[in-house]
MOPAC internal coordinates of N, CA, C and O (Angstrom, degrees):
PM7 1SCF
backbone

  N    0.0000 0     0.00 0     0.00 0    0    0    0
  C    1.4468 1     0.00 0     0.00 0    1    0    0
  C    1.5210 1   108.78 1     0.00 0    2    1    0
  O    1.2310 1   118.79 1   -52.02 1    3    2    1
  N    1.1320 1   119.91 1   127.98 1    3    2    1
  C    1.2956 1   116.93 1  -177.93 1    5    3    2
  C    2.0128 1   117.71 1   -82.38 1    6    5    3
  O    1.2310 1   135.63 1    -9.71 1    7    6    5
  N    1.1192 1    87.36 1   170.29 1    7    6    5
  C    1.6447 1    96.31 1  -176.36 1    9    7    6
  C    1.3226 1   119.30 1   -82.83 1   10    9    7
  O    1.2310 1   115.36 1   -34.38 1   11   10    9
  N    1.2138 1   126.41 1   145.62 1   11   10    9
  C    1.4536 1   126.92 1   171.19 1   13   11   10
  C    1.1939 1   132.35 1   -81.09 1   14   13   11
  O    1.2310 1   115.42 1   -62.61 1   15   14   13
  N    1.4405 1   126.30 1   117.39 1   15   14   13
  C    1.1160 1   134.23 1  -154.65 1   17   15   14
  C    1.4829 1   106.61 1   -55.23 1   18   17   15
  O    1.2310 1   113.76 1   -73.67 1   19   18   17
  N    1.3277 1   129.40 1   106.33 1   19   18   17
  C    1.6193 1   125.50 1   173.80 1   21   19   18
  C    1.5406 1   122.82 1   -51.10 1   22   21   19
  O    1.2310 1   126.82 1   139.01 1   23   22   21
  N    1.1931 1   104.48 1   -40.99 1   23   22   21
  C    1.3605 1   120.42 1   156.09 1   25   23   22
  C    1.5792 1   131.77 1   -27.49 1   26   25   23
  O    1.2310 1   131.67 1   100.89 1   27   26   25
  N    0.9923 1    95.08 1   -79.11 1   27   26   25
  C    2.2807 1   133.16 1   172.78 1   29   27   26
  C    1.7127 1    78.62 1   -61.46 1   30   29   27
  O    1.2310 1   114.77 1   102.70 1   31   30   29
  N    1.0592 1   127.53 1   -77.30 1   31   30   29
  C    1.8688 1   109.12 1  -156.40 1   33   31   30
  C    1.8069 1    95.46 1   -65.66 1   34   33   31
  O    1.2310 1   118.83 1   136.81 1   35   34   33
  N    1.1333 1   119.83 1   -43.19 1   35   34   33
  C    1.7856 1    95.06 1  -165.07 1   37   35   34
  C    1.7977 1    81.57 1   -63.04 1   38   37   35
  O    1.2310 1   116.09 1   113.16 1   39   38   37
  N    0.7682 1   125.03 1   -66.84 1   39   38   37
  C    1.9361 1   111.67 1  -160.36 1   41   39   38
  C    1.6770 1   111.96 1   -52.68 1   42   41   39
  O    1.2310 1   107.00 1  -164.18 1   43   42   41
  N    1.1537 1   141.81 1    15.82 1   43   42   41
  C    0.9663 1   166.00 1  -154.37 1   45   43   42
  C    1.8325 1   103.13 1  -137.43 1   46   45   43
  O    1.2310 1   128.33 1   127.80 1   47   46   45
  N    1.0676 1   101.57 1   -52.20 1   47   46   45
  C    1.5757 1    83.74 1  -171.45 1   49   47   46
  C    1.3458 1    89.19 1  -102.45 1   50   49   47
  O    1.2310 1   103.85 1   171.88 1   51   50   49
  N    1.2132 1   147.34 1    -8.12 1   51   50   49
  C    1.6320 1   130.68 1   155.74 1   53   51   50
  C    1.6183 1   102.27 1   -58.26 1   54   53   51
  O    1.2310 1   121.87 1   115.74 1   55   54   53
  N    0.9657 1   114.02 1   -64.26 1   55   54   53
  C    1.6279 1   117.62 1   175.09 1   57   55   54
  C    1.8975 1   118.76 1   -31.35 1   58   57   55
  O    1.2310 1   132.36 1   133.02 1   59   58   57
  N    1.0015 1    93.73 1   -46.98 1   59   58   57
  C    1.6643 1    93.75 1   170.82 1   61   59   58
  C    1.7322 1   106.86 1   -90.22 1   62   61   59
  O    1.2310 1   113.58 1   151.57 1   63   62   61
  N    1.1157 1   129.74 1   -28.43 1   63   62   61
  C    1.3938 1   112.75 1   157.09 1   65   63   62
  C    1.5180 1   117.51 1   -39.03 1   66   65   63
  O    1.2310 1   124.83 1   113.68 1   67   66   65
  N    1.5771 1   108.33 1   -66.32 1   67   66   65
  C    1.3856 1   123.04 1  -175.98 1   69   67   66
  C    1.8760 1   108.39 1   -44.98 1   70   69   67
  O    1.2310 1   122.55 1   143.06 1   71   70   69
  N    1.1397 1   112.72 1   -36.94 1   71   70   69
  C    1.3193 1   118.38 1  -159.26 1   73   71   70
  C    1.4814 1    88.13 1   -78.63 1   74   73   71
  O    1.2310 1   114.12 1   130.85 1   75   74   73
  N    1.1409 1   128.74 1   -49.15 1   75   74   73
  C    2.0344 1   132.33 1  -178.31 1   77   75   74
  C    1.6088 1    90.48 1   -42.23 1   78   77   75
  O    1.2310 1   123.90 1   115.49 1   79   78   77
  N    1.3288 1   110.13 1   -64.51 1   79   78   77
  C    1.8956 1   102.35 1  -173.76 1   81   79   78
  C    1.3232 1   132.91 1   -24.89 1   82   81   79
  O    1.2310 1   119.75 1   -35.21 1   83   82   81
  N    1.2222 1   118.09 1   144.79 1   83   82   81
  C    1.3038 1   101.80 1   172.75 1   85   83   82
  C    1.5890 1   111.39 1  -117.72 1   86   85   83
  O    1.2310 1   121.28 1   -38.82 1   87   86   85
  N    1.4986 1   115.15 1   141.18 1   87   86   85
  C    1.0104 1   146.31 1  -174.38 1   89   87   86
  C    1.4825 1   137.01 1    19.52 1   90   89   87
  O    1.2310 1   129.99 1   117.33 1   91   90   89
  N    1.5101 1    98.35 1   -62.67 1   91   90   89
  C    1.9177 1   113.61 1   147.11 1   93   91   90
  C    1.1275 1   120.23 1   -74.38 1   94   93   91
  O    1.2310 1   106.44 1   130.66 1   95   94   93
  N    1.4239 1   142.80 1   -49.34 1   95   94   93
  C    1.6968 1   119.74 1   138.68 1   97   95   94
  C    1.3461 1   129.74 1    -2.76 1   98   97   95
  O    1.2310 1   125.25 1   123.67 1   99   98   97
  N    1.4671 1   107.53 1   -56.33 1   99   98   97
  C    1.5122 1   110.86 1  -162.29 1  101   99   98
  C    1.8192 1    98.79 1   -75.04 1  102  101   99
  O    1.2310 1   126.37 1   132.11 1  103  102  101
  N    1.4964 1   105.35 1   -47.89 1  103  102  101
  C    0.9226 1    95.98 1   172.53 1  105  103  102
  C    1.7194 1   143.90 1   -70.21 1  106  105  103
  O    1.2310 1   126.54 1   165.76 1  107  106  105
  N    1.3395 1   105.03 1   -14.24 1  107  106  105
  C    1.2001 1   113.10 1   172.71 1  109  107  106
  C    1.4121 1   101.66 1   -84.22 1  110  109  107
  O    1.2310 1   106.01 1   150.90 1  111  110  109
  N    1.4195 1   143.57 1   -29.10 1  111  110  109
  C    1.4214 1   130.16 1   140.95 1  113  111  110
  C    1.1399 1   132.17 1    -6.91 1  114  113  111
  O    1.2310 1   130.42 1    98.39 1  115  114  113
  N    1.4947 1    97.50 1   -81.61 1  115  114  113
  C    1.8790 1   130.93 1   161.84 1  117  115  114
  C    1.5812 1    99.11 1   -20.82 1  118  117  115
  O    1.2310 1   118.81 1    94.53 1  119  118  117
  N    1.1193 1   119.88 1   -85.47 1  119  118  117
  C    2.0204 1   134.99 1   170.13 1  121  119  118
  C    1.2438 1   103.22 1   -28.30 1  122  121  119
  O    1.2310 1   112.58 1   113.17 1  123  122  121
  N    1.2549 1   131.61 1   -66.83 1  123  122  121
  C    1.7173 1   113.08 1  -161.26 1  125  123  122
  C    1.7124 1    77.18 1   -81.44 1  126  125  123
  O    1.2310 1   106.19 1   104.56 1  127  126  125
  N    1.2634 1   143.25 1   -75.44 1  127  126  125
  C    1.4235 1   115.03 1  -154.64 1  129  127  126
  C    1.2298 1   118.97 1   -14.12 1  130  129  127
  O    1.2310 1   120.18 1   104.78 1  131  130  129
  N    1.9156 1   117.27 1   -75.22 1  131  130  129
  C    1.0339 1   167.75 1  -168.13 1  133  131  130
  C    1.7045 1    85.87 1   -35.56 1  134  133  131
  O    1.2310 1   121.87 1   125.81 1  135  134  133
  N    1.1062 1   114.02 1   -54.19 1  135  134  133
  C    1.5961 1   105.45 1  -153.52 1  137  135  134
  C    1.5101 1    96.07 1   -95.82 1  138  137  135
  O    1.2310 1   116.75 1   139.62 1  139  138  137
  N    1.6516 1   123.79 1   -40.38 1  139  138  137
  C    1.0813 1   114.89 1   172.83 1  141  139  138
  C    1.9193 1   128.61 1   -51.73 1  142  141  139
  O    1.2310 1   130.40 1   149.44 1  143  142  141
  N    1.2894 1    97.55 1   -30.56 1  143  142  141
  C    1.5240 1    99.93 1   155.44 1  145  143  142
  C    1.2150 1   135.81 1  -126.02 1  146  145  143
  O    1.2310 1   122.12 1  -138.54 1  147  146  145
  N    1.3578 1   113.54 1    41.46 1  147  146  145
  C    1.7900 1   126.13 1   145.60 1  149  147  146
  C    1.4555 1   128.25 1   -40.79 1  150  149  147
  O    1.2310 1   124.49 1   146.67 1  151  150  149
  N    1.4250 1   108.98 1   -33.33 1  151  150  149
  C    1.3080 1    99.84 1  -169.86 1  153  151  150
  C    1.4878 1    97.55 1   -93.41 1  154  153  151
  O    1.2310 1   110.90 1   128.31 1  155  154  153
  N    1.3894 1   134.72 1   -51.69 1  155  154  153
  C    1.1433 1   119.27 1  -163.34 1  157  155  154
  C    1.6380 1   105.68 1   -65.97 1  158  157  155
  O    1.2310 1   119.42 1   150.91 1  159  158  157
  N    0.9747 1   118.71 1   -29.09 1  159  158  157
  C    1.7290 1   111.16 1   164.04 1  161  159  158
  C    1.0982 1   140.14 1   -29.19 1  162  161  159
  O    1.2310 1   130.11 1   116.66 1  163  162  161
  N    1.8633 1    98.10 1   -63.34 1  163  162  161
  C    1.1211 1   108.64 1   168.70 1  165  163  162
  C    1.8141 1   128.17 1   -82.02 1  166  165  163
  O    1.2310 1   126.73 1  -179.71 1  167  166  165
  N    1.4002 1   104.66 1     0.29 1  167  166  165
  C    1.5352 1   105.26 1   157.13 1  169  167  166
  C    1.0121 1   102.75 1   -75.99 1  170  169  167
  O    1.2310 1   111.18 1   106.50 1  171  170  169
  N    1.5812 1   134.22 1   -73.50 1  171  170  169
  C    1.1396 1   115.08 1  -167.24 1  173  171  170
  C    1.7921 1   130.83 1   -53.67 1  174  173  171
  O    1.2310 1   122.44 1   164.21 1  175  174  173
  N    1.4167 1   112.93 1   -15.79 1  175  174  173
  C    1.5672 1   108.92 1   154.45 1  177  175  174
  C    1.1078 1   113.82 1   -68.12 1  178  177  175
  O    1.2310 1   110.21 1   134.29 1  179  178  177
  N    1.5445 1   135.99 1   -45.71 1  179  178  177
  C    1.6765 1   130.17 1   173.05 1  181  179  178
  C    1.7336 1   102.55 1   -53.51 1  182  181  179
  O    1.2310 1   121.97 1   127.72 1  183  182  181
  N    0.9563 1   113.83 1   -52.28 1  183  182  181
  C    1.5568 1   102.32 1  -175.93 1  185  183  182
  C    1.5667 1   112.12 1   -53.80 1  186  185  183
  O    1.2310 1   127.11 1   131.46 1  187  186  185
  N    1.3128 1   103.92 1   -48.54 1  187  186  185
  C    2.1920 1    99.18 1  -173.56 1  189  187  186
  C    1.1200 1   112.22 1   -58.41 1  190  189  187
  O    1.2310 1   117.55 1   150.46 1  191  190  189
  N    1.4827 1   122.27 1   -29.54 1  191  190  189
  C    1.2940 1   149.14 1   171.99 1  193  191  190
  C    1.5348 1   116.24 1   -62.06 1  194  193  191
  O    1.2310 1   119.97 1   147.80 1  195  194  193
  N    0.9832 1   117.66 1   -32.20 1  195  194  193
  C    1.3785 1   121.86 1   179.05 1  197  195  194
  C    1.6040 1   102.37 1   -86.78 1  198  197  195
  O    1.2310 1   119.35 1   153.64 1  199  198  197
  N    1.6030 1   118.85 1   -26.36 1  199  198  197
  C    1.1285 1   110.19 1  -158.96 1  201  199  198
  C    1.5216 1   113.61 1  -102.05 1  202  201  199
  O    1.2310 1   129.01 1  -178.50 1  203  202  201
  N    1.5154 1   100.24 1     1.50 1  203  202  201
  C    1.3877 1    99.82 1  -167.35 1  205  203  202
  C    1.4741 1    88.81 1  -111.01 1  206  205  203
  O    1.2310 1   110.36 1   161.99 1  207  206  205
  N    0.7997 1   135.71 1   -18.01 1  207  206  205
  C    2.2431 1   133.29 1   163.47 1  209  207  206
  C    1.3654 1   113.24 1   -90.52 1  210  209  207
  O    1.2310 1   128.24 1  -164.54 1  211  210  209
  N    1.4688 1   101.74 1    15.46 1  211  210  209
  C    1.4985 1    94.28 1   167.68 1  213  211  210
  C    1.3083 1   131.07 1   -63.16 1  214  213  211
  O    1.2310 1   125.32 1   151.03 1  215  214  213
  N    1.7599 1   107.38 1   -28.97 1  215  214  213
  C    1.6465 1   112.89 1  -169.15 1  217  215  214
  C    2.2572 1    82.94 1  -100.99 1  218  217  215
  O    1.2310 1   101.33 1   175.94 1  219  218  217
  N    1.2738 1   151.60 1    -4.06 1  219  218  217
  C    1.0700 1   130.67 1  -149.95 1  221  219  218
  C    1.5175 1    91.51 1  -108.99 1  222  221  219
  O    1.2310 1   115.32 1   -31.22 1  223  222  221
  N    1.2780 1   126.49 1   148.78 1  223  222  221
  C    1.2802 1   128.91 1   154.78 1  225  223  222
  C    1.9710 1   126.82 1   -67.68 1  226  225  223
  O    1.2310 1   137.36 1   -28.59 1  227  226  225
  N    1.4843 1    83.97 1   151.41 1  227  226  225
  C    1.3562 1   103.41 1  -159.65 1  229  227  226
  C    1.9010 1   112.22 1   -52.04 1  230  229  227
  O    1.2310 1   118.21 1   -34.11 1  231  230  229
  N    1.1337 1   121.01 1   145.89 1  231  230  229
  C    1.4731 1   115.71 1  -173.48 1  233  231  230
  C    1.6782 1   100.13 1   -85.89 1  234  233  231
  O    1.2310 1   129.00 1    -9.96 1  235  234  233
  N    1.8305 1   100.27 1   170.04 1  235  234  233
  C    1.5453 1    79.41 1  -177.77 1  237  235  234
  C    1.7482 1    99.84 1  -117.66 1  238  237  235
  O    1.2310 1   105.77 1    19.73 1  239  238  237
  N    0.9998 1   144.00 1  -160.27 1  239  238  237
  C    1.0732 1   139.40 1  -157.33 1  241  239  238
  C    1.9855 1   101.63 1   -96.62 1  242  241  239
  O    1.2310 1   122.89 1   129.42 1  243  242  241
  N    0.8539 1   112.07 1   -50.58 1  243  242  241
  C    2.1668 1   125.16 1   148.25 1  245  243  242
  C    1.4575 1    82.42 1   -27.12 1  246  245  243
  O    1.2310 1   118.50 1    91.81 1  247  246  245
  N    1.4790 1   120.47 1   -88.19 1  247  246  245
  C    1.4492 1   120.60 1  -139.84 1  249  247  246
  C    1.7386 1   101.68 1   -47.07 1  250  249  247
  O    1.2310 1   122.59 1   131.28 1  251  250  249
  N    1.9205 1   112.64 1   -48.72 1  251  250  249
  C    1.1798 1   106.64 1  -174.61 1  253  251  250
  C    1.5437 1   125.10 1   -48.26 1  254  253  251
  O    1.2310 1   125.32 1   129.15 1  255  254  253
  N    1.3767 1   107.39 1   -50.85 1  255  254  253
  C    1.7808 1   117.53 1   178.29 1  257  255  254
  C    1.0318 1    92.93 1   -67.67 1  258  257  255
  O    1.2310 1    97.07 1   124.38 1  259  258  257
  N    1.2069 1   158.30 1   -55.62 1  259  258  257
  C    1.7303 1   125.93 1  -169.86 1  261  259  258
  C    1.1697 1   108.20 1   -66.25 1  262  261  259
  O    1.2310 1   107.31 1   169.65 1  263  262  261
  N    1.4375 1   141.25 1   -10.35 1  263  262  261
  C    1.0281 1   109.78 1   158.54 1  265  263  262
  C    1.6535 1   124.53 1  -119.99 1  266  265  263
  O    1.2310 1   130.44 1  -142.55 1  267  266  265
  N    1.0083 1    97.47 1    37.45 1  267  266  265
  C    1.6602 1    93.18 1   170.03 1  269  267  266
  C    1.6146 1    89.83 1  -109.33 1  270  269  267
  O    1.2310 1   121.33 1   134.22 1  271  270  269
  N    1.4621 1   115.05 1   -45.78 1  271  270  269
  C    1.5446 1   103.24 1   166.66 1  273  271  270
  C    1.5032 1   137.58 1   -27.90 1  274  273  271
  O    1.2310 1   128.36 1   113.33 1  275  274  273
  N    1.1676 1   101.50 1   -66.67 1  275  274  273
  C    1.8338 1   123.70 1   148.49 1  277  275  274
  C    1.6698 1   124.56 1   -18.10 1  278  277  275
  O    1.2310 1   133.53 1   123.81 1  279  278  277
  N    1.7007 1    91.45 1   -56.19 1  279  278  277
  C    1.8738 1   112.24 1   162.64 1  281  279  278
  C    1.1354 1   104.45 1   -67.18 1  282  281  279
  O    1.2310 1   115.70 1   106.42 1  283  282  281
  N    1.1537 1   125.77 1   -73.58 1  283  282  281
  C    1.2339 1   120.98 1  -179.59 1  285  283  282
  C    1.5289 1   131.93 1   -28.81 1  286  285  283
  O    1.2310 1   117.30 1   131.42 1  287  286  285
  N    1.6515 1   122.75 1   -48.58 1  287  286  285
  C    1.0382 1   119.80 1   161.60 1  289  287  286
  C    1.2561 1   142.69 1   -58.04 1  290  289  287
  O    1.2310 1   129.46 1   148.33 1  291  290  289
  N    1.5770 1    99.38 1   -31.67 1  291  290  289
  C    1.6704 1   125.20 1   178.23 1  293  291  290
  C    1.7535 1   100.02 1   -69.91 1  294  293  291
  O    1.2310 1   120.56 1   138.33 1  295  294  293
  N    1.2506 1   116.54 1   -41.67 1  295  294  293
  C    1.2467 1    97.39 1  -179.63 1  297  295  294
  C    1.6974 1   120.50 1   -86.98 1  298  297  295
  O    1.2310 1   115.67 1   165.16 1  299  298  297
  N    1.4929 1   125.83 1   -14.84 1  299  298  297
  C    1.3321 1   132.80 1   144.46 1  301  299  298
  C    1.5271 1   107.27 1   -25.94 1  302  301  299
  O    1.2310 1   129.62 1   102.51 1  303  302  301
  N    1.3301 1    99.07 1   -77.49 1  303  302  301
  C    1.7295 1   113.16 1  -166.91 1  305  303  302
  C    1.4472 1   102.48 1   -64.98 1  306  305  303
  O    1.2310 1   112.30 1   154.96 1  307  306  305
  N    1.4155 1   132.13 1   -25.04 1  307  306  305
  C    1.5701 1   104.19 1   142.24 1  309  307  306
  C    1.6185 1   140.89 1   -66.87 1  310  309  307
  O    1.2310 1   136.50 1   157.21 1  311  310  309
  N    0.5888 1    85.65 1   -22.79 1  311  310  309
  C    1.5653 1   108.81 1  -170.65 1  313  311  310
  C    1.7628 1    96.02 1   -63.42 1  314  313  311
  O    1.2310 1   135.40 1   124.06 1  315  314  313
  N    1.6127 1    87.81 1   -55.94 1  315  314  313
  C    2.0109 1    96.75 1  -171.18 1  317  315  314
  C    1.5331 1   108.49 1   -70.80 1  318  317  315
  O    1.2310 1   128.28 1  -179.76 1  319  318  317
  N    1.4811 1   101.66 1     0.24 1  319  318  317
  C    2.0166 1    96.16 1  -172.52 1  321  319  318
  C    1.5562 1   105.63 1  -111.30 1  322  321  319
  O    1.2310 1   123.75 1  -178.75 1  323  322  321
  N    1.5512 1   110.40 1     1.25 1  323  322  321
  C    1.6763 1   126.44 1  -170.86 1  325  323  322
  C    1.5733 1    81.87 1  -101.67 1  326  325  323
  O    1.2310 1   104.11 1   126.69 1  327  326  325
  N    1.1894 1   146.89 1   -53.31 1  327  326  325
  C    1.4802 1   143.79 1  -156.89 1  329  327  326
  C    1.9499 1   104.67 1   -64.50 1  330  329  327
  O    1.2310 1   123.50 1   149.30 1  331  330  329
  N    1.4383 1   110.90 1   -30.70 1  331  330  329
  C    1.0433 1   115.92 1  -151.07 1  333  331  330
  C    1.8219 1    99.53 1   -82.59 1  334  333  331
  O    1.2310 1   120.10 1   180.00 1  335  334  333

């Protein structure tokens, strides 16, 4: 019979702690989680990111503003279809 992962049960019975909480608890949880691991997150998005333009050539500074411009509009024209 194999052993139980010590691991999997402590995250398991934090998990049903969390679930007893009520609502703003959980969410003020969520927040210090959330912030306590921001940074390694977002390294590891800079890293996949680095790894997936490894073979593409470099953008040029034109290329960037046309397309944040581009974003930019798309999210206007949401914005103007949420008001309506």
């Amino acid at each position: 019979m194999a052993q139980p992962n010590p691991k999997e049960s402590r995250i398991e019975q934090v998990l049903q702690l969390v679930e007893q909480l009520p609502p703003d608890e959980q969410i003020e949880l969520w927040r210090k989680l959330d912030i306590k691991t921001w940074g390694k997150r977002w390294d590891e998005l800079v890293k996949r990111i680095q790894e997936r333009r490894r073979n593409l050539p470099p953008l040029t500074d034109e290329e960037i503003v046309a397309e944040m411009k581009s974003i930019r509009r798309e999210v206007w024209a949401e914005r103007a279809e949420g008001d309506n």
